[in-house]
C-alpha positions as CSV (number, residue, x, y, z in Angstrom):
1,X,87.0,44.4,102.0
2,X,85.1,41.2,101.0
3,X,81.7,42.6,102.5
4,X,82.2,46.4,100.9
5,X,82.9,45.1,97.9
6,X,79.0,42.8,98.2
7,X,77.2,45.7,99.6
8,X,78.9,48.1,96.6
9,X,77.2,45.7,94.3
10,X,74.1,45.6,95.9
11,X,73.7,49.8,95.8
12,X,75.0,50.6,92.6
13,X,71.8,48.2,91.6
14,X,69.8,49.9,94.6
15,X,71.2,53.2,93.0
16,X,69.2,52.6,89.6
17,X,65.9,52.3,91.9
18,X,66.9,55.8,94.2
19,X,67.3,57.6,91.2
20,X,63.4,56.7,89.9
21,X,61.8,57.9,93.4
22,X,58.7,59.9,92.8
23,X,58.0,64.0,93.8
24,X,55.2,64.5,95.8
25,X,51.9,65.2,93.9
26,X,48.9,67.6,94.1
27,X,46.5,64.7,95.2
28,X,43.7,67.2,95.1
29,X,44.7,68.4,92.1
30,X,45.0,64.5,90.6
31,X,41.5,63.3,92.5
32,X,39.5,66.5,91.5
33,X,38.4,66.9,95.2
34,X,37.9,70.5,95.8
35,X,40.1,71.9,98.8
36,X,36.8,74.2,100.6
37,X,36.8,73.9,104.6
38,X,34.1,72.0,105.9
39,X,34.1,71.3,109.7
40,X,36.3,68.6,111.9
41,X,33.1,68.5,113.6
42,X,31.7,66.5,110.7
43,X,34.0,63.8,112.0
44,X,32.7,60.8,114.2
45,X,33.6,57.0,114.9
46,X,30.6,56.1,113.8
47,X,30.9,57.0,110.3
48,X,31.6,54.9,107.1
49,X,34.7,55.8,105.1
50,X,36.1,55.0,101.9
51,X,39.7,55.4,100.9
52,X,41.3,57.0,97.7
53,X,45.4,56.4,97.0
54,X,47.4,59.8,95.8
55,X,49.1,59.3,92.6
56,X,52.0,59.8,94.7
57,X,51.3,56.9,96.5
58,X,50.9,54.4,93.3
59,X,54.5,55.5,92.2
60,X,55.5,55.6,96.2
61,X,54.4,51.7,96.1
62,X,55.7,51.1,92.4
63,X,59.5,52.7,93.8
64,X,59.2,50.3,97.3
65,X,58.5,47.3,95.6
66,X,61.4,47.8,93.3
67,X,63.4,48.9,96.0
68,X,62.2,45.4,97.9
69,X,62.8,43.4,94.9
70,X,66.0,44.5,94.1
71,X,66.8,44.0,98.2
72,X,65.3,40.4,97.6
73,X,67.1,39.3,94.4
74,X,70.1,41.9,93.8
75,X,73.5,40.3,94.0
76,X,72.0,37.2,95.2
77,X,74.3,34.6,97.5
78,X,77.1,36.7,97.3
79,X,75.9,39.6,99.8
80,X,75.8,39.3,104.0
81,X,72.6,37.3,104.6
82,X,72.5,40.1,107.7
83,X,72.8,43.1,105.3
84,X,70.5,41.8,102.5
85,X,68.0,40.9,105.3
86,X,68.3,44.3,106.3
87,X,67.5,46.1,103.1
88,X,64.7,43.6,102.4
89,X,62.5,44.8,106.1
90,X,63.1,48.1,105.7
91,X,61.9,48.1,102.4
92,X,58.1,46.2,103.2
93,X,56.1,47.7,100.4
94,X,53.4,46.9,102.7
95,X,54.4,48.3,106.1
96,X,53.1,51.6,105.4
97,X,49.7,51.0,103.7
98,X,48.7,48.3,106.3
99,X,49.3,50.4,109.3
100,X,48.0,53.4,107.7
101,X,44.2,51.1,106.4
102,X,44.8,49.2,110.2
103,X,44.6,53.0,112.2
104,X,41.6,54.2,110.1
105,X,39.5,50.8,110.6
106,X,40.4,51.1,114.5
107,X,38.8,54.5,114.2
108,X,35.9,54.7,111.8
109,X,32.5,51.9,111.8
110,X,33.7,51.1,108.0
111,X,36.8,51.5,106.1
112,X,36.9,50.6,102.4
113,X,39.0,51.2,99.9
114,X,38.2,52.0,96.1
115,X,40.6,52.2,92.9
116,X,38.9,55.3,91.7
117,X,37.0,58.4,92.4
118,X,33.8,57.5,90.8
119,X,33.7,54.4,92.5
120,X,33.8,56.1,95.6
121,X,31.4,58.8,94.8
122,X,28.7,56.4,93.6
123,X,29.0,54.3,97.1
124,X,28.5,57.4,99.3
125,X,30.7,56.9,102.2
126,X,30.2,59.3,104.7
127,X,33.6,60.7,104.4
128,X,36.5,60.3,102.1
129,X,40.5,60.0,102.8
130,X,43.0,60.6,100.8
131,X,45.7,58.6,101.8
132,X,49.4,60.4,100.3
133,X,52.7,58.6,101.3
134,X,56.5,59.2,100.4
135,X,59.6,57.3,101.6
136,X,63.0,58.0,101.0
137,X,65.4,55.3,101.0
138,X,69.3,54.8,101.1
139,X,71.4,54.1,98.1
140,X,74.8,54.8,97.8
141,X,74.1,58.9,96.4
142,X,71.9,59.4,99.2
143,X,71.7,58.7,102.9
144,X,68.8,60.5,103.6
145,X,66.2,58.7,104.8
146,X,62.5,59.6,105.0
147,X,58.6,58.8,105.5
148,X,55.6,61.1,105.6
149,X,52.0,59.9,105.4
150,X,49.5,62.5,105.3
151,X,45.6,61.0,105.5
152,X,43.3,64.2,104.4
153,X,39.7,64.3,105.3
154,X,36.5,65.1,103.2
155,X,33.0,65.2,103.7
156,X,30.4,63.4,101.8
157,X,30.3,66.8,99.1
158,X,34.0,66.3,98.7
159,X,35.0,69.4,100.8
160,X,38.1,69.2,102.6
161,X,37.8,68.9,106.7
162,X,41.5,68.5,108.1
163,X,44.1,65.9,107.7
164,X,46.4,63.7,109.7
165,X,49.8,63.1,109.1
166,X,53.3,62.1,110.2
167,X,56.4,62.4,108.8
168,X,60.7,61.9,109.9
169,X,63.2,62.6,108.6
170,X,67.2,61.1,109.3
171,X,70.6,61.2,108.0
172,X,71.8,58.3,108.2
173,X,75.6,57.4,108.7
174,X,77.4,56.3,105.8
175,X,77.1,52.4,105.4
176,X,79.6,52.6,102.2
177,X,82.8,52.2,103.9
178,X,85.7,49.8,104.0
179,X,86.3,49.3,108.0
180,X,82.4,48.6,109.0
181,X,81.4,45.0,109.9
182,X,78.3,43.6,108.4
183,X,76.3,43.8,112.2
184,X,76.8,47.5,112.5
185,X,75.8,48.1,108.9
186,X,72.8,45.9,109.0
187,X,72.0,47.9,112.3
188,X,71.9,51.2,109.9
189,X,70.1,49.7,107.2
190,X,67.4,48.9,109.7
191,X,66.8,52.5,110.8
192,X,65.0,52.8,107.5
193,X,62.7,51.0,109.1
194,X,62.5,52.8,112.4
195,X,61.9,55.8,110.3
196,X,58.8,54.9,109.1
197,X,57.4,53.2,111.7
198,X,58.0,56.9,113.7
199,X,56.6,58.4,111.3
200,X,53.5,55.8,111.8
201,X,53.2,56.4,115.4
202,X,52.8,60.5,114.7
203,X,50.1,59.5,112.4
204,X,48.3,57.4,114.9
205,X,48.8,60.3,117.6
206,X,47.2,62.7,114.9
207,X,44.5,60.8,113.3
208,X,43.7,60.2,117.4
209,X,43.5,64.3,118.1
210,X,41.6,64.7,115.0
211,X,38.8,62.8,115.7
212,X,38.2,63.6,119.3
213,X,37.7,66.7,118.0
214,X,35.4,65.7,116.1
């Protein structure tokens, strides 16, 4: 009873965060990058790249770190140090982004990212990514859990080429009952982390195919 009655705390604050957890934007739309079909032929390992974010993936990172936050601090000392260390890896506002920058410099000569589209256009990378991300995380209305990472691909005239993505999707069991002991919930929490990290490994496989291709 003692442990539902922590981790009850802990969601209804986690709740407030869920509830705040963006739609996914029109990135070309947002970034002004025109969405004409140039070739995945245009692609090669020796190229220099430069990175834009989605503005889905600035709110995606504001509603993590807020998520992680509140995973770090929320009903502090009172909650399973096994639960609330749980909620706080699964949560890594970093994770995603890290991975995602990591699999584009173990592809391309250069890699750089740039806060803004004119920045970008005025250093002439050879081609530009749009980097889009979106998790889904658990709180006590939802236990659907989700990441999808989508990396799409323009040429130096900002015409689109392809993109590489991955994305899962799982239902997670219920962690909100009475009879579970804090191992087994822990051990759920923690597939929010397997989820994206699957979801990781499908962009790897397709950022791969895409550029031998190329």
């Amino acid at each position: 009873m003692r442990t539902f009655i922590q981790l009850a705390m802990m969601t209804l604050m986690l709740g407030v965060v869920g509830m705040t957890t963006p739609a996914i934007a029109d990135d070309l739309r947002s970034s002004h990058l025109l969405p004409i079909d140039a070739s995945v032929d245009s692609l090669r390992r020796t190229q220099s790249v430069g990175v834009l974010y989605s503005e889905n993936t600035l709110d995606n990172l504001n509603y993590l770190e807020r998520y992680h936050t509140m995973a770090m601090n929320g009903a502090k000392g009172s909650l399973d140090a096994r639960i609330r260390e749980a909620f706080v890896n699964s949560s890594d506002p970093e994770l995603a982004i890290d991975w995602l920058m990591n699999s584009l410099q173990g592809t391309f000569l250069s890699v750089t990212f740039y806060d803004s589209l004119d920045a970008l256009v005025q250093a002439h990378p050879d081609v530009v990514v749009m980097l889009d991300t979106h998790n889904q995380l658990l709180t006590q209305q939802n236990d659907q859990v989700e990441a999808r990472f989508i990396a799409r691909f323009y040429d130096a005239n900002l015409q689109y080429i392809a993109k590489a993505e991955g994305s899962v999707h799982k239902q997670v069991p219920s962690v909100w009952v009475h009879d579970k002991a804090a191992p087994e919930i822990a051990a759920q929490i923690e597939q929010q982390r397997d989820v994206q990290q699957d979801a990781l490994k499908q962009f790897d496989a397709s950022l791969k195919a895409l550029v031998q291709a190329g």
